[in-house]
C-alpha positions in Angstrom: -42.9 0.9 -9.5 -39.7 2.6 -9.4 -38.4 0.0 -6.4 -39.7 -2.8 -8.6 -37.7 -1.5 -11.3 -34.6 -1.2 -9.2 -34.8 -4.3 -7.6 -35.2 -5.7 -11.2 -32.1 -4.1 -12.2 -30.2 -5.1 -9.2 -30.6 -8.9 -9.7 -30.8 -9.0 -13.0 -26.8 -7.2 -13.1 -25.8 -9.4 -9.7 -27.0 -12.9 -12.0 -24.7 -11.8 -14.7 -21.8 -11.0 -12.5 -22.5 -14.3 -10.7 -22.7 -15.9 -14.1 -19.5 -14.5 -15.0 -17.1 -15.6 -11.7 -18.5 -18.8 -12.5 -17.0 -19.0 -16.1 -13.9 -17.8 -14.4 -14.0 -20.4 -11.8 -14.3 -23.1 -14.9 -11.2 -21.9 -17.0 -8.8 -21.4 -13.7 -6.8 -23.2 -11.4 -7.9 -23.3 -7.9 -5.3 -21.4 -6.6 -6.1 -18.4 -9.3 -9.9 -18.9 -8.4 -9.2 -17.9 -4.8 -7.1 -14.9 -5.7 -10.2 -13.7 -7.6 -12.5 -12.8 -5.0 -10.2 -11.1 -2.3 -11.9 -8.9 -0.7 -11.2 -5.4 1.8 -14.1 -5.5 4.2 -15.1 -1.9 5.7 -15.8 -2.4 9.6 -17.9 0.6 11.0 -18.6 -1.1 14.4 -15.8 0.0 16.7 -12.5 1.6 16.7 -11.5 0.4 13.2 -10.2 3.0 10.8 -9.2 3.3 7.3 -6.0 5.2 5.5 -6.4 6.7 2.1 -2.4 7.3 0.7 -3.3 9.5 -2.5 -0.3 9.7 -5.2 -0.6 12.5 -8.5 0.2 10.7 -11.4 0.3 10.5 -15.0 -0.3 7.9 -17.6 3.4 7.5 -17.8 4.0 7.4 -13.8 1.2 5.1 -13.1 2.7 1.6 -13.9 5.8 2.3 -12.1 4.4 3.7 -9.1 1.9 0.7 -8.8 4.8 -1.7 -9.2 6.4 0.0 -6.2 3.8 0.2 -4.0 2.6 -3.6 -5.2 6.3 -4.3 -3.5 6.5 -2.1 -0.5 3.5 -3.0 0.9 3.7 -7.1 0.6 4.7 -7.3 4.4 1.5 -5.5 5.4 -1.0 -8.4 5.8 1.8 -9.3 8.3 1.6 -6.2 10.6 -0.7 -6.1 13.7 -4.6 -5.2 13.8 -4.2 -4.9 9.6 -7.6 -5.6 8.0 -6.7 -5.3 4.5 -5.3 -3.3 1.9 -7.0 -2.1 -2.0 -4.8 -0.5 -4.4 -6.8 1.8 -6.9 -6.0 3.6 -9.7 -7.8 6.4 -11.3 -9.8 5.6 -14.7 -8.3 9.6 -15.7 -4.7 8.6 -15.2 -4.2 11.3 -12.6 -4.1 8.8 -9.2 -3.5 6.0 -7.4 -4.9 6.0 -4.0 -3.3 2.9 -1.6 -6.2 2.3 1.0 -5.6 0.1 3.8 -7.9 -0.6 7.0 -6.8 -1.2 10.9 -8.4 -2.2 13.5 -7.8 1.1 15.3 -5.5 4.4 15.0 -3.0 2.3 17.2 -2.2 -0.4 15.0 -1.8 1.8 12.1 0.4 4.1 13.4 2.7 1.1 14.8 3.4 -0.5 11.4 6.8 0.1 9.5 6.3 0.5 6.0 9.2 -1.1 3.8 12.5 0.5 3.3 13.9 -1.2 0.8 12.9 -1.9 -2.6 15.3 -4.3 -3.5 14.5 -7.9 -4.4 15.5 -11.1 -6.2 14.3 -11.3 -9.8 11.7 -9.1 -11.3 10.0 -7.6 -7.9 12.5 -4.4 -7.6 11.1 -1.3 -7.7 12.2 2.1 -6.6 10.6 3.9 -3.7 7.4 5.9 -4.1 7.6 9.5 -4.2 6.0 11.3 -0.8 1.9 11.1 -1.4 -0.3 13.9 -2.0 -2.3 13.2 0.9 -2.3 10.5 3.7 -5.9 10.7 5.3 -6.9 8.6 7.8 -10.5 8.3 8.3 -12.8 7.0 10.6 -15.5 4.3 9.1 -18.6 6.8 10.2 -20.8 4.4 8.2 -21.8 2.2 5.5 -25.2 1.0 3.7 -25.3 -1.8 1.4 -27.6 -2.3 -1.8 -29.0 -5.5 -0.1 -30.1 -5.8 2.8 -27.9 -8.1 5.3 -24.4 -7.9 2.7 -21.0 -6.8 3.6 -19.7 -3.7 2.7 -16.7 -4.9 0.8 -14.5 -4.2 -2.2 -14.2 -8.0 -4.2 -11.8 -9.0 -6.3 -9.7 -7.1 -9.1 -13.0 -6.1 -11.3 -14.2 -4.1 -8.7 -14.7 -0.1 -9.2 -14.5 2.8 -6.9 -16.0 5.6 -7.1 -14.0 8.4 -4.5 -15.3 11.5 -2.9 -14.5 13.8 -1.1 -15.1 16.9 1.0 -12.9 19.3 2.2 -13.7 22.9 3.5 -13.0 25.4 1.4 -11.1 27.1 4.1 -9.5 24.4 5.7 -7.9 26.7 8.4 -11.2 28.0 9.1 -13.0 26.4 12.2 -16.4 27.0 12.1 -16.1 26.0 8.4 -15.2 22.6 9.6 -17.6 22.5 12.2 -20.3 23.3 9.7 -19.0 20.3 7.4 -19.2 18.0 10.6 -22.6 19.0 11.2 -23.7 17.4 7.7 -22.5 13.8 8.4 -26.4 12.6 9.6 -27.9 14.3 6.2 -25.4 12.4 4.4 -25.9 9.1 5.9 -29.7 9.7 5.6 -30.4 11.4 1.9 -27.0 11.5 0.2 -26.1 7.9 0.9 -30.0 6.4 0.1 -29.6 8.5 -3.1 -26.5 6.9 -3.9 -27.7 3.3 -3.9 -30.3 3.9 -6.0 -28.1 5.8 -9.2 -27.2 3.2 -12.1 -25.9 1.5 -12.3 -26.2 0.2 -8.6 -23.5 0.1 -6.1 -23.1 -2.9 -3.7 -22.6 -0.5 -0.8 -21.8 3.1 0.0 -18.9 4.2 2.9 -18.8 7.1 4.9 -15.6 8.1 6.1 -14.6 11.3 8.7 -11.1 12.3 9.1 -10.0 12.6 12.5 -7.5 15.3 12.4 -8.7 18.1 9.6 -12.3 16.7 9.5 -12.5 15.9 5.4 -15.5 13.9 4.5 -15.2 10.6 1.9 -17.8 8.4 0.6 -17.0 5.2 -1.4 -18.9 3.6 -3.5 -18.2 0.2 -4.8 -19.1 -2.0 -7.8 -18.0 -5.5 -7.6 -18.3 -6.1 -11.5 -17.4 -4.2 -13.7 -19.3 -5.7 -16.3 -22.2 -3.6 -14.8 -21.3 -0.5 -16.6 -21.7 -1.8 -20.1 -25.1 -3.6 -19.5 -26.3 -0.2 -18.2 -24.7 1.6 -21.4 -23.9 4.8 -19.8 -21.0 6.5 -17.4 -21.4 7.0 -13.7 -23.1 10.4 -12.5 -21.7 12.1 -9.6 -23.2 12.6 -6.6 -25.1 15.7 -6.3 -25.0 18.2 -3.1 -26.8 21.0 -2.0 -26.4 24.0 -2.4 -25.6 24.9 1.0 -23.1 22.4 1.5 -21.3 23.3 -2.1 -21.2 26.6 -0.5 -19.0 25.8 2.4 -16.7 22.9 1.1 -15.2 21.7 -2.1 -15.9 18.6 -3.9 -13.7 16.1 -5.9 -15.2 12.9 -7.5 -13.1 10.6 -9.2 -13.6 6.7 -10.6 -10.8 4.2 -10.1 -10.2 0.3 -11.2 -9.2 -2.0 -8.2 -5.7 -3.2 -9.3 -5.1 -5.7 -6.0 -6.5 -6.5 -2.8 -4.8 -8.1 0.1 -7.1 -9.5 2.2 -6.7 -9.5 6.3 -4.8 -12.9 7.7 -7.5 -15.5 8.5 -7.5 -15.9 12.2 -6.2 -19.3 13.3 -8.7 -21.3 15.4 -7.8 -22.5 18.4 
C-alpha cells in the first residue's frame, strides 16, 4: 500500500510538472523553450568525474559572485572531455557551489579557467574570491525514482539537495578508511531511503572524493513546484549512529541558477 501510495504521488507531481513546461513551451519563443530544459547529466559508468567549487557567501555577496562565475566560466562547454556545468545557490544565503562534470580527472585538470573578467557591455565582473572547497569526486553511483531515467539536473527550476560527509578527523587514516567502508550501505539503505522521502527526488548521486575520501550524495528535484503540492520542507537524510560517530554531516538545499549543457557531438 505504501508503494501504491508512492507511485501515486510520484505521477501525480511528474503530470503537474509536465503540465507546467508545457504552459511554458506555449507563452515562449523557441529559442527560450530550449534553454528551459538544459540539463547536467551524472555519468557513473567509467572514468567520468565530477567537481564541486564551494564559495561562503552572504545575501549580499551572492548576486555578485554568481554574476562572476556566470562570466568566467562561459568558455567551459568549449574545453575538452567537459560534460556540463550547474551553478547552485544555497536556499540559506550562505553558498554557491559551481559543479561541473568531465569525462575523466584528465580533462579536468587540463582546462584553463578564465583570467579575465573584462567584457563589452553589461557581462564584466570581477574575479571570484579563492573557494572554500574544490572537491572532486568520483560518480560512485546514482539511482533514479523511475526505473530506466537519467540521473540529471533539468532546467533552472531544478533543486539540490547537498551532502556531505567528512571525517571528523580528517588527518586521521583509519577514520577515513572506516567512512570508505560505508559507501555499499549507502548505495543500498541510505540511497533507497532517499527516493522514497517527499516529496520524491528524480534521482539520488553518490559521489567519493579521490584525494581526502569525503562522501556527497545529491539529490535532485526537477520542479520545484513539487514542494508546495507536498506542503512541507525537505527532511534530511538520516544516518546511523555509528556513522555520525566517525564523520560529520552537512545538508544544505540549493536553487539551480544555470546549466550549461555538454556540446552535442557532431555526427559524422
Amino acid at each position: 500500500m505504501a508503494l501504491s501510495y508512492l507511485h501515486s504521488s510520484l505521477k501525480s507531481l511528474t503530470t503537474f510538472c509536465f503540465a507546467a513546461y508545457l504552459v511554458v513551451l506555449t507563452f515562449v519563443a523557441p529559442a527560450n523553450a530550449g534553454k528551459f530544459m538544459s540539463s547536467l547529466k551524472f555519468d557513473d559508468s567509467g572514468e567520468a568525474i565530477a567537481v564541486a567549487v564551494i564559495y561562503e557567501t552572504s545575501t549580499a555577496t551572492q548576486k555578485p559572485l554568481l554574476k562572476s562565475l556566470k562570466v568566467g566560466n562561459k568558455l567551459m562547454k568549449k574545453a575538452l572531455g567537459f560534460k556540463g556545468f550547474a551553478l547552485l545557490q544555497s536556499q540559506d544565503g550562505k553558498q554557491v557551489v559551481a559543479l561541473s562534470q568531465w569525462e575523466d580527472l584528465d580533462s579536468y585538470q587540463a582546462y584553463t579557467p578564465m583570467t579575465s573578467y573584462k567584457s563589452k557591455g553589461k557581462e564584466g565582473a570581477t574575479p571570484p574570491p579563492e573557494p572554500l572547497q574544490t572537491l572532486v569526486f568520483e560518480v560512485v553511483a546514482s539511482q533514479t525514482a523511475i526505473e530506466g531515467a537519467t540521473p540529471a539536473l533539468r532546467g533552472k527550476e531544478a533543486v539540490v539537495r547537498f551532502t556531505q560527509l567528512t571525517p571528523k578527523d580528517p588527518n586521521d587514516g583509519e577514520m577515513r578508511s572506516q567512512l570508505l567502508n560505508y559507501v555499499e550501505e549507502i548505495i543500498e539503505e541510505v540511497v533507497p531511503f532517499a527516493l522514497q522521502s517527499q516529496p520524491i527526488p528524480q534521482s539520488v548521486i553518490v559521489l567519493k572524493e579521490v584525494d581526502s575520501g569525503d562522501l556527497a550524495i545529491i539529490s535532485n528535484w526537477n520542479c520545484s513546484a513539487v514542494f508546495e503540492d507536498v506542503g512541507k520542507p525537505v527532511t534530511e537524510i538520516a544516518f546511523g549512529d555509528d556513522l555520525a560517530a566517525i564523520a560529520d554531516t552537512k545538508q544544505g538545499l540549493y536553487d539551480v541558477v544555470t546549466i550549461i549543457p555538454s556540446a552535442p557531438s557532431n555526427p559524422k
